[in-house]
N, CA, C and O of each residue as an XYZ file, in Angstrom:
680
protein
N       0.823     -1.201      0.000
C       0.000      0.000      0.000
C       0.866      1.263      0.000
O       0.703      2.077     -0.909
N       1.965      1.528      1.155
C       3.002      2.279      0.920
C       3.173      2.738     -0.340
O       2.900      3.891     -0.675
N       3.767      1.603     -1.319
C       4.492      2.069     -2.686
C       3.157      2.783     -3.507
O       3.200      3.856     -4.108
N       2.257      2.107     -3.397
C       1.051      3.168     -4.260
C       1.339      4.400     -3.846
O       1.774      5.244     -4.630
N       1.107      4.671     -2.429
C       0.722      5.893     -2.607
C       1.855      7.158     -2.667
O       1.538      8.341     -2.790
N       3.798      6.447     -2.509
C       4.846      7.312     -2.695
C       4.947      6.878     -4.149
O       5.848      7.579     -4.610
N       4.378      5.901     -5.326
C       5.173      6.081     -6.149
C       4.340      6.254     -7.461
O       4.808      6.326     -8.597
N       2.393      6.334     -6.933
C       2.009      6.775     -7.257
C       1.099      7.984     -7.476
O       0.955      8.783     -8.401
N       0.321      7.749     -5.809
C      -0.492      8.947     -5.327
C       0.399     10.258     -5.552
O       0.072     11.070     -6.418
N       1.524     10.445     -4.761
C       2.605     11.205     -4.896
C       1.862     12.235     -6.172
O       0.994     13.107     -6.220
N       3.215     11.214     -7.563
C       3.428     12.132     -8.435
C       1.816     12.640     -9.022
O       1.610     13.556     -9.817
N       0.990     11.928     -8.502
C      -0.195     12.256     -9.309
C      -0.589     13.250     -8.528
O      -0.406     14.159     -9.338
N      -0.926     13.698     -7.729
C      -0.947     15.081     -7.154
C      -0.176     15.960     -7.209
O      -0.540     17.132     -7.109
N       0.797     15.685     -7.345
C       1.971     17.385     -8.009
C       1.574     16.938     -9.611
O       1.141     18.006    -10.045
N       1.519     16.364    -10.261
C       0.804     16.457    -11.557
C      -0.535     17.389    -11.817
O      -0.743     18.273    -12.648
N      -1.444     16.776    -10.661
C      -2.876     17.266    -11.086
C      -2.625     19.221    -10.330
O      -2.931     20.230    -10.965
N      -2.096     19.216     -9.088
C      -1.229     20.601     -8.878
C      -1.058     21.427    -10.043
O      -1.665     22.461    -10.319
N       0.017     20.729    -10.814
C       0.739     21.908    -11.693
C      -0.431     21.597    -13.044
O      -0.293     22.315    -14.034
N      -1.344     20.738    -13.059
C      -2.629     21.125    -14.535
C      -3.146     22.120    -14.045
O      -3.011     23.241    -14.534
N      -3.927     21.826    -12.838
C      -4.712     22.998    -12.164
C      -4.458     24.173    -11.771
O      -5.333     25.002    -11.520
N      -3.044     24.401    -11.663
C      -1.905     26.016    -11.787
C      -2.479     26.221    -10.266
O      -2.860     27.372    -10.054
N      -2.614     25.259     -9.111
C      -2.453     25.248     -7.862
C      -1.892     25.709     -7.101
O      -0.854     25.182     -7.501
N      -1.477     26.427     -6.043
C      -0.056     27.216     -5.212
C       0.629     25.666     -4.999
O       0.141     24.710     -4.396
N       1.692     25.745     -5.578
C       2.387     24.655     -5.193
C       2.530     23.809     -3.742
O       2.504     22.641     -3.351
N       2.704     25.230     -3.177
C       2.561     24.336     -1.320
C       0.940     23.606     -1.323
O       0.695     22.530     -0.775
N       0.280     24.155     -1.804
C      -0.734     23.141     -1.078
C      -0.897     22.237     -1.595
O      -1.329     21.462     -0.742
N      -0.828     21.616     -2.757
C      -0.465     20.014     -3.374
C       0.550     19.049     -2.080
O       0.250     17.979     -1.550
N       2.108     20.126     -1.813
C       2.938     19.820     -1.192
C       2.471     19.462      0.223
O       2.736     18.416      0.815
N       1.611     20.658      0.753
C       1.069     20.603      1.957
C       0.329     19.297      2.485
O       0.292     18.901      3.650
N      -0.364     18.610      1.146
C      -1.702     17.727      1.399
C      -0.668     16.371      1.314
O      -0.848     15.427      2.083
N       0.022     16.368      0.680
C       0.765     15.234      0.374
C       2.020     14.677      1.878
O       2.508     13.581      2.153
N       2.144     16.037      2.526
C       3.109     16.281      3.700
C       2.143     15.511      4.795
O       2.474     14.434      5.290
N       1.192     16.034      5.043
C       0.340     15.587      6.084
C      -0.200     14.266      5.764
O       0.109     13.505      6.681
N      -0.851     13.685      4.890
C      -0.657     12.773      4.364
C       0.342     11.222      4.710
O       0.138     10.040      4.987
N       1.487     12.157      4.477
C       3.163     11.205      4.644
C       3.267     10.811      6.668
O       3.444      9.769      7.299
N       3.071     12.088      7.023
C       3.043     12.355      8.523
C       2.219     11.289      9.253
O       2.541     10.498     10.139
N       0.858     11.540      8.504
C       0.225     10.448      9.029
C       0.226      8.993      9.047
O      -0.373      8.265      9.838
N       0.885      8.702      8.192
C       1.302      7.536      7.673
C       2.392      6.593      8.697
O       2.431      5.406      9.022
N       3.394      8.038      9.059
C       4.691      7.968      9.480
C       4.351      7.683     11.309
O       5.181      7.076     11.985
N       2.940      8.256     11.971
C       2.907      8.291     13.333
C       2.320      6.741     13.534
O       2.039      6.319     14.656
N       2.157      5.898     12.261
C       1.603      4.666     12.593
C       2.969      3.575     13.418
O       2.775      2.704     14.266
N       3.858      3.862     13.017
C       5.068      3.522     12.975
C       6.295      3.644     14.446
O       6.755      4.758     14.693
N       6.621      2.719     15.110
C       7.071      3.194     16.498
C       8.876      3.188     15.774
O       9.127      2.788     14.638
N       9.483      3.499     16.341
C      11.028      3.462     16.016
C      11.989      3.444     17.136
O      11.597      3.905     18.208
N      13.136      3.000     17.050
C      14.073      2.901     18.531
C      14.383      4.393     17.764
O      14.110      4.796     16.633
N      15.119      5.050     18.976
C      15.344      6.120     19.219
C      17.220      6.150     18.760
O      17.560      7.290     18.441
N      18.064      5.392     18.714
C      19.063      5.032     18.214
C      19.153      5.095     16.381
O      20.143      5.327     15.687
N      17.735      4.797     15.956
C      17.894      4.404     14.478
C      16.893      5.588     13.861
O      16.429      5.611     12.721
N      16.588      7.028     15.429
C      15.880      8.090     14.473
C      17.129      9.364     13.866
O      18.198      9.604     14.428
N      16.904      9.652     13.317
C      17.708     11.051     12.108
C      16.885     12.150     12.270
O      15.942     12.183     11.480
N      16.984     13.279     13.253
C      16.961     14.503     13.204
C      17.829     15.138     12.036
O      19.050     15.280     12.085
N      16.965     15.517     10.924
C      18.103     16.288      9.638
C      16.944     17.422      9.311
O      15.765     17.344      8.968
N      18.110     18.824      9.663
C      17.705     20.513      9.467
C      18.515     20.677      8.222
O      19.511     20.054      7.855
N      17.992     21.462      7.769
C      18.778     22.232      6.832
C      19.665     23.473      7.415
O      19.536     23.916      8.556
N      20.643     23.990      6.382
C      21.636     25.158      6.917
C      21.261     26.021      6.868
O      21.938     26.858      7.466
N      20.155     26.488      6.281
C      19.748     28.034      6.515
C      19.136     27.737      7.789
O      18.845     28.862      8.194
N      18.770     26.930      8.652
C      18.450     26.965      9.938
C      19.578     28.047     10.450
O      19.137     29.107     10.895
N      20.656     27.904     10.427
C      21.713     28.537     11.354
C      21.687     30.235     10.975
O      21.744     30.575      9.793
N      21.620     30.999     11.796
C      22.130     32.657     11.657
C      23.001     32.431     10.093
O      23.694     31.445      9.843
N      22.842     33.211      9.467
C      24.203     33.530      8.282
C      24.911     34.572      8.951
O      25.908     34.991      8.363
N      24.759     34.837      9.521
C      26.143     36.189     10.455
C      26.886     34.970     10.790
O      28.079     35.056     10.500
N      26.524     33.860     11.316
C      27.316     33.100     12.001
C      28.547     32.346     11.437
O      28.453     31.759     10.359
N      29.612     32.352     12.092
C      30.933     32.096     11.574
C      31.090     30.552     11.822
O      31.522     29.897     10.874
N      30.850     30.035     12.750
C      31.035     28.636     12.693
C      30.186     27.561     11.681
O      28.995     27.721     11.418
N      30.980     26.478     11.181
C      30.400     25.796     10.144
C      29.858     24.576     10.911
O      30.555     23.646     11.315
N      28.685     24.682     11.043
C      28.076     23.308     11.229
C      27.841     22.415     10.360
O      27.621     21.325     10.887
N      27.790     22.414      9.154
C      27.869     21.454      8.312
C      28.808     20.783      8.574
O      28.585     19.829      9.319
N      29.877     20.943      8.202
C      31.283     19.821      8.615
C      30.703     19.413      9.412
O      30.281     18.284      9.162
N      30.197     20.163     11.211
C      30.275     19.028     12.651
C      29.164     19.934     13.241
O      29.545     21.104     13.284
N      28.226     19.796     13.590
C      27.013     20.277     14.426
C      27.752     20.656     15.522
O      27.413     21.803     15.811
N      28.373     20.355     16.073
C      29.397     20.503     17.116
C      30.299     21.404     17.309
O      30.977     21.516     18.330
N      30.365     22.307     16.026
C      30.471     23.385     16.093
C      29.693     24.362     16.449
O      30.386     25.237     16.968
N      28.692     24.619     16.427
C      27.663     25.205     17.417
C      27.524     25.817     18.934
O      27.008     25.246     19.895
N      28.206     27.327     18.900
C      28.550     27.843     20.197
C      27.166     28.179     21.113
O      27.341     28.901     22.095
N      25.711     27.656     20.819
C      25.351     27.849     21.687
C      24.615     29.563     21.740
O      23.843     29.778     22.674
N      24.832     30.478     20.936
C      24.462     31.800     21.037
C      23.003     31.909     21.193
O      22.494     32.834     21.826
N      22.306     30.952     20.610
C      20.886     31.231     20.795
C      20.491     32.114     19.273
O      19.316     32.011     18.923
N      21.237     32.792     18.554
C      20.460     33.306     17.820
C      19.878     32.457     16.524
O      19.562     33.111     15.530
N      19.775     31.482     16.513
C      18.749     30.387     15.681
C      18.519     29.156     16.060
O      19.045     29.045     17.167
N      17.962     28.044     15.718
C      17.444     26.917     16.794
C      18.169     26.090     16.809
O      17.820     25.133     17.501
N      19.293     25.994     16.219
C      20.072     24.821     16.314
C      20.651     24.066     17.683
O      20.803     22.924     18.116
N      20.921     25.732     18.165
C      21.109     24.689     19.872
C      20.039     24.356     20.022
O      20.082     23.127     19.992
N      18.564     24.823     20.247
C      17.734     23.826     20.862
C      17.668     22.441     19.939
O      17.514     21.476     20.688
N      17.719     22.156     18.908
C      17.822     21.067     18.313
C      18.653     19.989     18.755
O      18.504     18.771     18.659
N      19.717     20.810     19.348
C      21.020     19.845     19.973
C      20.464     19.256     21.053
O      20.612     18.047     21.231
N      19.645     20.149     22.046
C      19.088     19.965     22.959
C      18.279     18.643     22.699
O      18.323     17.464     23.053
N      17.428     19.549     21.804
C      16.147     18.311     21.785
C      17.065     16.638     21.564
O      17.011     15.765     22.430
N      17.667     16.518     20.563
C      18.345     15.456     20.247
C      19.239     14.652     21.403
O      19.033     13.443     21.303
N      20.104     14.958     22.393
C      20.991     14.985     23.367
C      19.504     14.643     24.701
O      19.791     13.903     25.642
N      18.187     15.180     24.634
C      17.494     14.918     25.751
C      17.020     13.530     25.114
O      16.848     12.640     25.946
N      16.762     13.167     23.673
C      15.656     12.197     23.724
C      17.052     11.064     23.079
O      16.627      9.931     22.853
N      18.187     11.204     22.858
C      19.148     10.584     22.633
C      18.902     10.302     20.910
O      18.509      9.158     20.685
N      19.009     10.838     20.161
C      18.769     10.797     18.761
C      19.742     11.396     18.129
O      20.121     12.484     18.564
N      20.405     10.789     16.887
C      21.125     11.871     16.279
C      20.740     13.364     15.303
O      19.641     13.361     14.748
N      21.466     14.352     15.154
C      21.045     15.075     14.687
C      22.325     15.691     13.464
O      23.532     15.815     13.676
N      21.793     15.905     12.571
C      22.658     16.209     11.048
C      22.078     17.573     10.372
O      20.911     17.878     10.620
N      22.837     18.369      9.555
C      22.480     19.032      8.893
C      23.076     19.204      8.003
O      24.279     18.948      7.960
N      22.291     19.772      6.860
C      22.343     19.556      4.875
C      22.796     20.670      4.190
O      22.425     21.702      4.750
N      23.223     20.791      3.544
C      22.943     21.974      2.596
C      22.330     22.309      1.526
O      22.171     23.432      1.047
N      21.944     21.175      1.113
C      20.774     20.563      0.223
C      20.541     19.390      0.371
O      21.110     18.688      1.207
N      19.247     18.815     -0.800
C      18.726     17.854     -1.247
C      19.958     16.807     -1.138
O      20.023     16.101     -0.131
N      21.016     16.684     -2.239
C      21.685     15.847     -3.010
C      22.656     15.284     -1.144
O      22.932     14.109     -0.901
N      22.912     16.253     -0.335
C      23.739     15.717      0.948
C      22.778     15.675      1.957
O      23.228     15.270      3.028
N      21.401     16.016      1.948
C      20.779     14.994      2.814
C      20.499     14.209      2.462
O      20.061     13.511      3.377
N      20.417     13.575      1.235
C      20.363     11.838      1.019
C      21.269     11.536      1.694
O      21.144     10.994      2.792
N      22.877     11.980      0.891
C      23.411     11.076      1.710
C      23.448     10.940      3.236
O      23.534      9.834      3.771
N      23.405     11.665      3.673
C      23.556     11.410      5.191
C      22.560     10.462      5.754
O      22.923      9.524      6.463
N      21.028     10.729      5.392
C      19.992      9.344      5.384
C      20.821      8.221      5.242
O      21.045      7.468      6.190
N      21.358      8.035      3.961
C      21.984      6.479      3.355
C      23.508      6.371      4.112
O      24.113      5.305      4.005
N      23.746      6.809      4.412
C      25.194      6.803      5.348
C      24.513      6.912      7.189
O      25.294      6.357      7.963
N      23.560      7.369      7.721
C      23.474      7.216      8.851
C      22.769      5.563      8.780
O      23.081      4.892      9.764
N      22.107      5.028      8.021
C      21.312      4.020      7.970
C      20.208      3.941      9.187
O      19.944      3.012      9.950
N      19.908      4.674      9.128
C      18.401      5.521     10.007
C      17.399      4.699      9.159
O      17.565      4.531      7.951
N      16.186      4.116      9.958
C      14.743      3.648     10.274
C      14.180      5.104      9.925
O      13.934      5.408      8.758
N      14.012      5.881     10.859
C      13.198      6.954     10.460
C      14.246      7.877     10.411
O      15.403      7.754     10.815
N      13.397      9.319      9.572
C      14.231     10.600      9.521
C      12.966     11.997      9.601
O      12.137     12.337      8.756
N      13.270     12.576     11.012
C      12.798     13.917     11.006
C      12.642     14.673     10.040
O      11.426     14.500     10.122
N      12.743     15.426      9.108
C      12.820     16.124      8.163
C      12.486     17.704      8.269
O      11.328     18.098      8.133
N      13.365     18.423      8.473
C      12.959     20.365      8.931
C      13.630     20.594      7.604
O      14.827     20.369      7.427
N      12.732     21.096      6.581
C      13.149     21.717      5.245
C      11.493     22.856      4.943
O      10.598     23.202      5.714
N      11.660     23.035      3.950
C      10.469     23.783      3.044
C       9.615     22.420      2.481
O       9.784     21.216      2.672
N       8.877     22.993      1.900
C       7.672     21.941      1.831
C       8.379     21.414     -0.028
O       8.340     20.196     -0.203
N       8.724     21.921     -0.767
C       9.377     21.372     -1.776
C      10.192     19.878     -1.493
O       9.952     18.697     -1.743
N      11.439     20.740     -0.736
C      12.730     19.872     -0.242
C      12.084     18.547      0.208
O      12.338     17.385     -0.108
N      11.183     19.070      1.032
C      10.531     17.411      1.755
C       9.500     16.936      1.259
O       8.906     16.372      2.178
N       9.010     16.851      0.439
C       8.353     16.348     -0.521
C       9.422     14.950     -1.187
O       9.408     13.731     -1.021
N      10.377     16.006     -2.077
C      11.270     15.373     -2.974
C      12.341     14.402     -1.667
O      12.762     13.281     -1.951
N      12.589     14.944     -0.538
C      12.953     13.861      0.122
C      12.438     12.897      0.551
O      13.198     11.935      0.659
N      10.909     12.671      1.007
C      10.435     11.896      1.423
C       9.810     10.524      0.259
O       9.519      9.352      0.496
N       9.790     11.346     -1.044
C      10.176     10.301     -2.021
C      11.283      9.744     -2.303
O      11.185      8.568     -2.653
N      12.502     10.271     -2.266
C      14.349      9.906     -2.423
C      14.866      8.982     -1.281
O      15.972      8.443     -1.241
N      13.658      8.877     -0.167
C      13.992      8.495      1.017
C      13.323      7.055      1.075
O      13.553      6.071      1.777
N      12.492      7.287      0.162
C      11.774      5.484      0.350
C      12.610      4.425      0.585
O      13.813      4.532      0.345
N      12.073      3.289      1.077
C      11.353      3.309      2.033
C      11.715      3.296      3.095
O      10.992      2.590      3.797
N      13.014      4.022      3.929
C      12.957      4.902      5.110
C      11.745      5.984      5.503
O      11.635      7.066      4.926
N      11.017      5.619      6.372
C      10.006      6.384      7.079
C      10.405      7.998      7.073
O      11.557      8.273      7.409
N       9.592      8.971      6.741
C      10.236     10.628      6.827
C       9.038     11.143      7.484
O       7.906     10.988      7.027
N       9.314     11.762      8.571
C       8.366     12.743      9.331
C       8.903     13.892      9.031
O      10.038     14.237      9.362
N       7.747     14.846      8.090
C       8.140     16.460      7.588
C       7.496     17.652      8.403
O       6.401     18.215      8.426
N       8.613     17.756      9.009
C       8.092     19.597      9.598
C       8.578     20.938      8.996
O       9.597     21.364      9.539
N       8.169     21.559      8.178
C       8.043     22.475      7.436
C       8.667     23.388      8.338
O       8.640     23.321      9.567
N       9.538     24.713      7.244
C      10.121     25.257      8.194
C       9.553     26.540      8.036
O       8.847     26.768      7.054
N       9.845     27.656      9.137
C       9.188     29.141      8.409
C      10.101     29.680      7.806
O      11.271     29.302      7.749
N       9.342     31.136      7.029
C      10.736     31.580      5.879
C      10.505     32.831      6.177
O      10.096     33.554      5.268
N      10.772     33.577      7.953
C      10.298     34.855      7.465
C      11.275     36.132      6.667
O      10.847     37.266      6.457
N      12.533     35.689      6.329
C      12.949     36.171      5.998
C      13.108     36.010      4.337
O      13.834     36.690      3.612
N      12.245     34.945      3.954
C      12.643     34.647      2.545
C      13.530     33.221      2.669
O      14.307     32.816      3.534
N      12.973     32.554      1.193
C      13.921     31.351      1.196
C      15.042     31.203      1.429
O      15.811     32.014      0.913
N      15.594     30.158      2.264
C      17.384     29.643      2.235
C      18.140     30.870      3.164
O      19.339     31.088      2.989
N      17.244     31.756      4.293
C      18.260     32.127      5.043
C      17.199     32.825      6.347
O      16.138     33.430      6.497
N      18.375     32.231      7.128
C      17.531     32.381      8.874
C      16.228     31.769      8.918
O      15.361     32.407      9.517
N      15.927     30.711      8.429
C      14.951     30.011      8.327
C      14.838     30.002      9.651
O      15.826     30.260     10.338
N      13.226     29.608     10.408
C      12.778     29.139     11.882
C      12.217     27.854     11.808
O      11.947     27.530     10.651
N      11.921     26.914     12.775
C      11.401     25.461     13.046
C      10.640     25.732     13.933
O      11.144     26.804     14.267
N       9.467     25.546     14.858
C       8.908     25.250     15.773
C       9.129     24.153     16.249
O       8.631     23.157     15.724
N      10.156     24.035     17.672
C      10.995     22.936     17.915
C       9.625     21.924     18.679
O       9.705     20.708     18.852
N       8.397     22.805     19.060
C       7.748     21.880     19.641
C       6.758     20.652     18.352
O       6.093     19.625     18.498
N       7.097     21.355     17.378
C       6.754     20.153     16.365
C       7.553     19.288     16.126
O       7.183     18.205     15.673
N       8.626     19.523     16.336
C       9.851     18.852     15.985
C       9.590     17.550     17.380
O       9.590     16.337     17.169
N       9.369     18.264     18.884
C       9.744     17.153     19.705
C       8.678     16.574     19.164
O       9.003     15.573     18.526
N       7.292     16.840     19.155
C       6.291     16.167     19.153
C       6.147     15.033     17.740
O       5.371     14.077     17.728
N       6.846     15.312     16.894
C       6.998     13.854     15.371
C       7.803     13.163     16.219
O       7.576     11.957     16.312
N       8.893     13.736     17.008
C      10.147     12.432     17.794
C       9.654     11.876     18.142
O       9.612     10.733     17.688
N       8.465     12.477     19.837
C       7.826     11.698     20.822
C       6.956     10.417     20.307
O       6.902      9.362     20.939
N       6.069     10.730     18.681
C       5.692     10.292     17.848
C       5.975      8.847     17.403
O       5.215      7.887     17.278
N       7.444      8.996     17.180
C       7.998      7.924     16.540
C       8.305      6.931     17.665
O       8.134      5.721     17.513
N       8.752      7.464     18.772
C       9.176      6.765     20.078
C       7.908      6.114     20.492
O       7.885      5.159     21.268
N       6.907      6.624     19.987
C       5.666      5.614     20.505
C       5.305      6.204     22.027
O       4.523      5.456     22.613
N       5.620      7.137     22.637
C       5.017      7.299     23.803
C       4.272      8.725     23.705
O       4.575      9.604     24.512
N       3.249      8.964     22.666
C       2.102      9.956     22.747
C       1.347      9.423     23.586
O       0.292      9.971     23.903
């Protein structure tokens, strides 16, 4: 049932989307929630979940590179990544970040993660949560108030709440 509906429902709704000249997010949107729901059926050890943000999560003033090592991350508070560290470090999960599409695959296929969090735009996780089959993807959309691909925000309490999700103890 899965594969129907990532390898067909899917494209047939960003199909019938772009006939109907639709706002793209909401094809994306219906298909996200959709995936989500799919994804809370599903319990996971907490060892084999993938917290993966993207880099415009981080300040762009900011000088340290978290891509190379999350661990670079001093902690300033001015974007969510420390709480992400947080969140990850309280519920014991790893946590990664991308700079795109093409290196959060890999890190999916190189962490060999059961499930994967997913904090991108509703595009990115779309196209990941198909690239990701059939690894489980829980998508939390990120905000853009500044405009795409910089100082992006997460609402970390969505974020714990897909983890708590997957851990099976809602």
């Amino acid at each position: 049932m899965k594969w129907i509906i990532y390898n067909l429902y899917f494209p047939l709704v960003l199909l019938a989307g772009k006939v109907l000249r639709l706002p793209a997010d909401a094809a994306e949107l219906h298909l996200i929630g959709l995936n989500n729901r799919i994804q809370k059926k599903e319990q996971r050890q907490r060892e084999k979940i993938l917290i993966l943000t993207p880099s415009c999560l981080q300040n762009k003033d900011c000088e340290n590179n978290i891509v190379e090592d999350i661990a670079h991350c001093q902690g300033c508070g001015k974007c969510r990544i420390k709480d992400l560290l947080q969140l990850s470090a309280k519920h014991k999960t790893r946590l990664a970040v991308a700079t795109g599409g093409r290196l959060a695959r890999q890190i999916v296929q190189k962490a060999k993660a059961d499930a994967v969090i997913a904090v991108a735009c509703e595009k990115e996780l779309v196209s990941g949560i198909l690239d990701s089959y059939p690894v489980g993807v829980t998508a939390v959309v990120n905000s853009r108030p500044f405009g795409p691909c910089i100082n992006t925000d997460v609402d970390i309490a969505q974020v714990e709440k897909a983890l708590i999700g997957l851990l099976g103890k809602e």
